[in-house]
C-alpha positions in Angstrom: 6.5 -31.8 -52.1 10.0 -32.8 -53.6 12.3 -34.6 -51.4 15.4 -32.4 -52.5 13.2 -30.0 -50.3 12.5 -31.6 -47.3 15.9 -30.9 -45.7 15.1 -27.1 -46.0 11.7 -27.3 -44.8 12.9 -29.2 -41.5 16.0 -26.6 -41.0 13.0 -23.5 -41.1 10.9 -25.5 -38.9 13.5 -25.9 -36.3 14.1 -22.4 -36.5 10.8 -21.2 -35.9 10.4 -23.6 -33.1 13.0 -22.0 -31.1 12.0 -18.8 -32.2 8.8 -19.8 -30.5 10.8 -21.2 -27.0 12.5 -17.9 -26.7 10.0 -15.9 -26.8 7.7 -17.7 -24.3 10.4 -17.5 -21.8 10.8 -13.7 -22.6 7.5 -13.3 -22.0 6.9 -15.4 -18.6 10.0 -13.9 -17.3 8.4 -10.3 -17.8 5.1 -11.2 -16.5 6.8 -12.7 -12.9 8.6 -9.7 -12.7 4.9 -7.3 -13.0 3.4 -9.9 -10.5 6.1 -9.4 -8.0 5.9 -5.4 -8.1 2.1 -5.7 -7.2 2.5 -8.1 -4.3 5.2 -5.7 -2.9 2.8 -2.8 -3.2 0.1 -4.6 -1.2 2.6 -5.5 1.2 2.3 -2.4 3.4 -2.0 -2.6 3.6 -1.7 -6.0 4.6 0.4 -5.5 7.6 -1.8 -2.4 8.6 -4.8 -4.4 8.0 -3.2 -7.4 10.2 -2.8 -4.5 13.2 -6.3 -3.7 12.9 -7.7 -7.2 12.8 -5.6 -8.1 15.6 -6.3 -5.0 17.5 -10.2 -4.9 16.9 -10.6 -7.3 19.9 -8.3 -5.8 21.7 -5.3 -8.8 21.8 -3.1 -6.0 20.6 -2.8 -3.9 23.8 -3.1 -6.7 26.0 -0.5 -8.5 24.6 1.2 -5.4 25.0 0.2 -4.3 27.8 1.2 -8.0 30.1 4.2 -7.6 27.5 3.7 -11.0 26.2 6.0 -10.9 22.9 5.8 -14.2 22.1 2.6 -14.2 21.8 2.7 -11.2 19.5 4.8 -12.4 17.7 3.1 -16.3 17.2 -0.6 -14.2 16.5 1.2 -11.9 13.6 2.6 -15.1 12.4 -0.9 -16.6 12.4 -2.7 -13.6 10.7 -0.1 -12.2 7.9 0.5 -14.4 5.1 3.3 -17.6 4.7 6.5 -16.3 3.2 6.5 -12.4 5.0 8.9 -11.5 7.5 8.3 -8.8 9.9 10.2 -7.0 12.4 8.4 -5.2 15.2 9.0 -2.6 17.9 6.7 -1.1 20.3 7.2 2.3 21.6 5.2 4.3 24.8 3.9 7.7 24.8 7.2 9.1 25.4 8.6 7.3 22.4 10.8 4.9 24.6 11.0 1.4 23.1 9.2 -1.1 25.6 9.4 -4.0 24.0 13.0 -6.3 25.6 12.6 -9.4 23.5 12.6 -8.9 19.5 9.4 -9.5 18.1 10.3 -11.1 14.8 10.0 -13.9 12.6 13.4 -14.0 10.9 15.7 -12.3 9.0 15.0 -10.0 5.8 16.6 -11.2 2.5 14.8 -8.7 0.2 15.8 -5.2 -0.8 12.5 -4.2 -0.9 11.5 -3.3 2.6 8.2 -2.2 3.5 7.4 0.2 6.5 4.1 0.7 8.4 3.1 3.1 11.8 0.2 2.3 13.8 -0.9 3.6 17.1 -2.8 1.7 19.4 -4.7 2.4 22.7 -4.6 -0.3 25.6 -8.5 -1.0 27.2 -7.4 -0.9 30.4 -8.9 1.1 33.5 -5.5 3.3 33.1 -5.4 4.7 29.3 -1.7 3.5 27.8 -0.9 4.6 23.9 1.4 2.5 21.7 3.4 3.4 18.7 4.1 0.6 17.0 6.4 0.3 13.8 6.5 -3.0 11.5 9.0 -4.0 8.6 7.9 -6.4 6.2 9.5 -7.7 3.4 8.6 -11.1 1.7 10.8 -13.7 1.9 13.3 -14.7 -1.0 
């Protein structure tokens, strides 16, 4: 290779190399975006799969049921995954809300709220039903 040629080559190598930068971060960029869209679809099955784990052995109605909100709210901090926050109410078979304390684990700072209904029957000797609604989002 001549050396009146070199400066060229290097100027068309520089180019390419940025060509090549660019175009990875247009490409990660779009593939955090698809990744986020699927997590936020899921969202909704895992909260209604958190209500039926946590109301398979019954804590569900009897945390509701001794109104222990606290404890609802540490146990659904325990079983849904770290970074979503949930808001939940608790309504009776006349659709009253029952629950006085907010049963929540922060704030939402996402657009992109998800919304699940489940109904839940207390095991005591006198038969209570539960409506319960939960928003979920994960956390910015």
């Amino acid at each position: 290779m001549k050396s009146e040629n070199a400066g060229q080559i290097r100027i068309i190598e520089a180019f390419l190399a940025v060509l090549i930068i660019f175009a990875s971060f247009t490409i990660s960029a779009n593939l955090t975006i698809t990744q986020n869209t699927t997590n936020h679809n899921d969202l909704a099955s895992i909260g209604l799969q958190a209500l039926i784990k946590l109301d398979s052995d019954g804590s569900l109605g009897k945390c509701i049921d001794n109104e222990e909100w606290t404890a609802l709210r540490d146990t659904l901090n325990l079983v849904l995954p770290a970074g979503v926050a949930f808001n939940l109410t608790v309504y009776n078979e006349q659709l009253q809300q029952i629950n006085t304390n907010v049963i929540s684990n922060g704030g939402f700072s996402s657009q992109d709220i998800t919304f699940v209904e489940y109904v839940c029957a207390s095991r005591n000797s006198t038969f209570h039903c539960y409506l319960i609604h939960m928003c979920m989002a994960v956390a910015a």
